[in-house]
ChimeraX commands (.cxc) that place a marker at each C-alpha (Angstrom):
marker #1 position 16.37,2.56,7.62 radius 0.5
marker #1 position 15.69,5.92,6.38 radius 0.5
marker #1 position 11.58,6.84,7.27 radius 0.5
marker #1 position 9.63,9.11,4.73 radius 0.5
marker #1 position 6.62,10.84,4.65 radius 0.5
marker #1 position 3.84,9.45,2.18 radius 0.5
marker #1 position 0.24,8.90,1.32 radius 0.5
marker #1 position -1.35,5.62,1.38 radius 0.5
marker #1 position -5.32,5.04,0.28 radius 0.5
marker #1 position -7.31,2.59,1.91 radius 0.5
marker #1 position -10.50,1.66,3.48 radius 0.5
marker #1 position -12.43,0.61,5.68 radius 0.5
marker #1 position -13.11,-2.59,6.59 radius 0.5
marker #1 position -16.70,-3.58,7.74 radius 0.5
marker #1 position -18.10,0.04,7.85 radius 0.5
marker #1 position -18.13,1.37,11.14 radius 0.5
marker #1 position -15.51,-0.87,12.82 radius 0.5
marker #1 position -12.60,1.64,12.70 radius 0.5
marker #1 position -9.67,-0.97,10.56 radius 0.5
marker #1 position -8.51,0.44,7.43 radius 0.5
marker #1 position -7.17,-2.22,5.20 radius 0.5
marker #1 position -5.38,-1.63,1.70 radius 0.5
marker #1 position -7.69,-0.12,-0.83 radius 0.5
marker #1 position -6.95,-2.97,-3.31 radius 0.5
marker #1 position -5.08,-6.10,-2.25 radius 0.5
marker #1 position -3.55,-8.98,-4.69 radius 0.5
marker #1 position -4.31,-10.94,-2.04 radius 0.5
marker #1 position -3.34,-11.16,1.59 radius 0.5
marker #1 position -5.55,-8.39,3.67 radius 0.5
marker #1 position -3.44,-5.95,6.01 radius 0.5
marker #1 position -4.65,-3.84,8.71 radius 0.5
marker #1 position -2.81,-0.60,8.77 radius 0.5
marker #1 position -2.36,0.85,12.28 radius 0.5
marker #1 position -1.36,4.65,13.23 radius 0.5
marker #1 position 0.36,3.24,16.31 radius 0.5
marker #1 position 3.18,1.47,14.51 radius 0.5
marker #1 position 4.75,0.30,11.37 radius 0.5
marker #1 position 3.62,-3.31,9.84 radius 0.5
marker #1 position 5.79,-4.94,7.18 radius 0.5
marker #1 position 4.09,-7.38,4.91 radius 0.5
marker #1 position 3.03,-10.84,5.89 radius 0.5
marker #1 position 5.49,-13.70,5.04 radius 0.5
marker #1 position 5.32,-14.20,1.58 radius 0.5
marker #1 position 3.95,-10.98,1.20 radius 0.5
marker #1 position 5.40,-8.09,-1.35 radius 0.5
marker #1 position 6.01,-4.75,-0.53 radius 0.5
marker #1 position 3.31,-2.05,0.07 radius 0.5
marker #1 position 2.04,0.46,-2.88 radius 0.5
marker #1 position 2.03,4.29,-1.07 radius 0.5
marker #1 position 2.57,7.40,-2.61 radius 0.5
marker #1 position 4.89,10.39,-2.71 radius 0.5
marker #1 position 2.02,13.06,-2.80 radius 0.5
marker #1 position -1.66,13.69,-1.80 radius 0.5
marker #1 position -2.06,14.70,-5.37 radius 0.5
marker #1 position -1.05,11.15,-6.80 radius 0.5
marker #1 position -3.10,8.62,-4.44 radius 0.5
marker #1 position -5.80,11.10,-4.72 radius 0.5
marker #1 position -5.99,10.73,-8.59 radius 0.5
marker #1 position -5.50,7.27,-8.60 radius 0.5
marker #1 position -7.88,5.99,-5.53 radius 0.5
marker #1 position -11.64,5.78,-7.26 radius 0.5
marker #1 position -13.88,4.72,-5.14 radius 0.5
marker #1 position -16.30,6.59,-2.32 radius 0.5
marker #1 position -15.32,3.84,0.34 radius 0.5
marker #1 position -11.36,4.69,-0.33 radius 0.5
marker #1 position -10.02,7.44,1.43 radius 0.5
marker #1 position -6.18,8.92,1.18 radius 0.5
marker #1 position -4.14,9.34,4.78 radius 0.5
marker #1 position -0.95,10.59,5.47 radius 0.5
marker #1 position 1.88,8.08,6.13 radius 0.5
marker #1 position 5.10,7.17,7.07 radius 0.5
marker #1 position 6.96,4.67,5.34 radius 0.5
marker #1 position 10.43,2.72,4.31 radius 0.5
marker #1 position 11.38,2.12,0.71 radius 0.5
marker #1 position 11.53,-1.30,-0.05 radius 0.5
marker #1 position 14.33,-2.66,-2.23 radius 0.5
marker #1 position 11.91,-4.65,-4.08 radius 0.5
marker #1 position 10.35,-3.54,-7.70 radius 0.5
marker #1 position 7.14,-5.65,-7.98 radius 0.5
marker #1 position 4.05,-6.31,-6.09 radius 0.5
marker #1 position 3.07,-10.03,-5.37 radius 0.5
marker #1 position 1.50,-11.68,-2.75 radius 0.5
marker #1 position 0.94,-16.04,-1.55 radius 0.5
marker #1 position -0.55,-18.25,-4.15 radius 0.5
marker #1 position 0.27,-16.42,-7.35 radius 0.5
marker #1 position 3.58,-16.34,-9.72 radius 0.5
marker #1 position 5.47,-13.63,-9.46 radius 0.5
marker #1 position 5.93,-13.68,-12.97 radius 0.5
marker #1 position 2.42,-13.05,-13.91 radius 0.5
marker #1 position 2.54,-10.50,-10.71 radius 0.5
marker #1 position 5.12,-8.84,-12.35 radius 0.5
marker #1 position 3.73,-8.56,-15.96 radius 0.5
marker #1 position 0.41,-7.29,-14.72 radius 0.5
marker #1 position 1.93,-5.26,-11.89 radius 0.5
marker #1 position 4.92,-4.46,-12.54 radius 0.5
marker #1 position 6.68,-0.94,-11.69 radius 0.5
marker #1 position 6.14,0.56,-14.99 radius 0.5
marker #1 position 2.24,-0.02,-14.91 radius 0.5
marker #1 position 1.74,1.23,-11.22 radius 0.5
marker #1 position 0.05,5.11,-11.07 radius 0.5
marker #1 position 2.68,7.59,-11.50 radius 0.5
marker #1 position 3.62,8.56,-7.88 radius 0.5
marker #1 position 4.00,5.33,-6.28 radius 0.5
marker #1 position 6.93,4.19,-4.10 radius 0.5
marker #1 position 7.53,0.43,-3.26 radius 0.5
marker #1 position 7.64,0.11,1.14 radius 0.5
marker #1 position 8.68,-2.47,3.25 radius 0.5
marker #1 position 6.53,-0.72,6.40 radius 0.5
marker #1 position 4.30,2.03,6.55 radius 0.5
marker #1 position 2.51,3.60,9.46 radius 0.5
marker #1 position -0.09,5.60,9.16 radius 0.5
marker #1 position -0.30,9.44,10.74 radius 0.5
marker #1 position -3.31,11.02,12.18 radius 0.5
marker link #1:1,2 radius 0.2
marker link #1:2,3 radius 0.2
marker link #1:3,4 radius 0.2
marker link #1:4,5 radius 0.2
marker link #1:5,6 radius 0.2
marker link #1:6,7 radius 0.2
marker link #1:7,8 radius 0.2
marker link #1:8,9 radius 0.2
marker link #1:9,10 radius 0.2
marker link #1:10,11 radius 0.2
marker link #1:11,12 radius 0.2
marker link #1:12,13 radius 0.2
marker link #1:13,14 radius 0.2
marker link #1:14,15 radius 0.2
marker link #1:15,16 radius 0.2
marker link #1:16,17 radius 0.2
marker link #1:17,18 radius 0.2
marker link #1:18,19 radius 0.2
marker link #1:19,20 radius 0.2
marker link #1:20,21 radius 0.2
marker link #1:21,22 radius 0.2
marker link #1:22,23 radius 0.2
marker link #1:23,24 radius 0.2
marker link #1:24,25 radius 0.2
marker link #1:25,26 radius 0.2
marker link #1:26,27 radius 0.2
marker link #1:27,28 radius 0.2
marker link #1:28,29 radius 0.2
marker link #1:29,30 radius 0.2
marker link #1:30,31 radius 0.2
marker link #1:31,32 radius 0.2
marker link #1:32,33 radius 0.2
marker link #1:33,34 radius 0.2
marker link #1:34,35 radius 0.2
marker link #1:35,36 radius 0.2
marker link #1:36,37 radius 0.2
marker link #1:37,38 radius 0.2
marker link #1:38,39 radius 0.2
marker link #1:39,40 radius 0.2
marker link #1:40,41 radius 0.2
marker link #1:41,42 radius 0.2
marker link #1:42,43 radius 0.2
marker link #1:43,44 radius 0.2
marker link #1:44,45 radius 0.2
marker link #1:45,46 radius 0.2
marker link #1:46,47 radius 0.2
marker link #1:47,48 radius 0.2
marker link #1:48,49 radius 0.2
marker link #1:49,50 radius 0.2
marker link #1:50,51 radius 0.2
marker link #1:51,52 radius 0.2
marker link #1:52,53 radius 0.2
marker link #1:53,54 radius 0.2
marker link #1:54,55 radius 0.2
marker link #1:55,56 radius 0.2
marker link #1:56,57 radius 0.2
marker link #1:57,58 radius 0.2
marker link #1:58,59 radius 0.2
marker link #1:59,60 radius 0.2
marker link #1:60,61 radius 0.2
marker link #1:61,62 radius 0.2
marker link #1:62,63 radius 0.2
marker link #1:63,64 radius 0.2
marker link #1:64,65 radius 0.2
marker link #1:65,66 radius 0.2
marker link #1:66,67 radius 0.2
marker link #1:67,68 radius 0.2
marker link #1:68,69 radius 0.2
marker link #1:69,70 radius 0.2
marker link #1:70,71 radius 0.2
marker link #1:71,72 radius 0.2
marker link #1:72,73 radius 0.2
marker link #1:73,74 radius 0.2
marker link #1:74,75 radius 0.2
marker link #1:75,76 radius 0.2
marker link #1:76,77 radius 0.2
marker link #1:77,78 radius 0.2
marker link #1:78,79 radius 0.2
marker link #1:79,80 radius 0.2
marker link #1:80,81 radius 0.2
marker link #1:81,82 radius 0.2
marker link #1:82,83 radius 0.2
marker link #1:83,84 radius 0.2
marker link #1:84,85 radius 0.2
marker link #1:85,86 radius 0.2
marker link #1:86,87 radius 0.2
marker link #1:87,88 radius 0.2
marker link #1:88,89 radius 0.2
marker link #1:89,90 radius 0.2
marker link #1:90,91 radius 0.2
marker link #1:91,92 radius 0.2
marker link #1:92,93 radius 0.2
marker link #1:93,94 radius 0.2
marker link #1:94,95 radius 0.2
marker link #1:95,96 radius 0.2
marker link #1:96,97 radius 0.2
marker link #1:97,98 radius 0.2
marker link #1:98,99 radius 0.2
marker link #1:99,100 radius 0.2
marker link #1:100,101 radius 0.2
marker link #1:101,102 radius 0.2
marker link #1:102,103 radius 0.2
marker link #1:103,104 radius 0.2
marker link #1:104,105 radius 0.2
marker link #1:105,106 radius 0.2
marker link #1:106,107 radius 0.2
marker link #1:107,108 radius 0.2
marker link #1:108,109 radius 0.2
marker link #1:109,110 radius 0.2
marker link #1:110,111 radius 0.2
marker link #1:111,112 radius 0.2
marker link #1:112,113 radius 0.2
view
């Protein structure tokens, strides 16, 4: 299990309670945590994070998103997909080749203050 360093946008959930949750979800909410690494929820794909500052900063888009260092695993997997929805669909509309340039597919991620 080889850790890397990476960028991951999210945001807040609730202003003004502190959780930071993915910036977009397909589905299933996480809570991301700077005091260790979470892996998906059963069921769950991998996480969307990115190599550099410079690519989650030109893809996140809205004022309530915010980019923050990470650390991360690769995941094996190639598509995002979450409970309740066919991974083929998933795939077509998600699929590597139509994520931001940048992105890496990760099986945990912790964020870093």
């Amino acid at each position: 299990m080889k850790i890397k360093d990476g960028w991951k946008v999210v945001r807040e959930w609730r202003r003004g309670n502190g959780k930071l949750i993915s910036a977009r979800g397909l589905g299933e909410v996480h809570t991301y945590s700077y005091k260790k690494f979470i892996k998906p929820r059963e069921g769950c794909g991998p996480f969307a994070v990115f190599k550099t500052k410079l690519a989650a900063r030109e893809w996140y888009c809205s004022i309530d998103q915010k980019v923050v260092k990470c650390k991360y695993v690769e995941s094996p997997e190639e598509d995002l997909y979450c409970p309740g929805t066919c991974r083929y669909e998933i795939r077509r509309n998600y699929g590597f080749a139509r994520l931001p340039l940048g992105t890496v597919l990760a099986s945990r991620v912790k964020l870093v203050r």
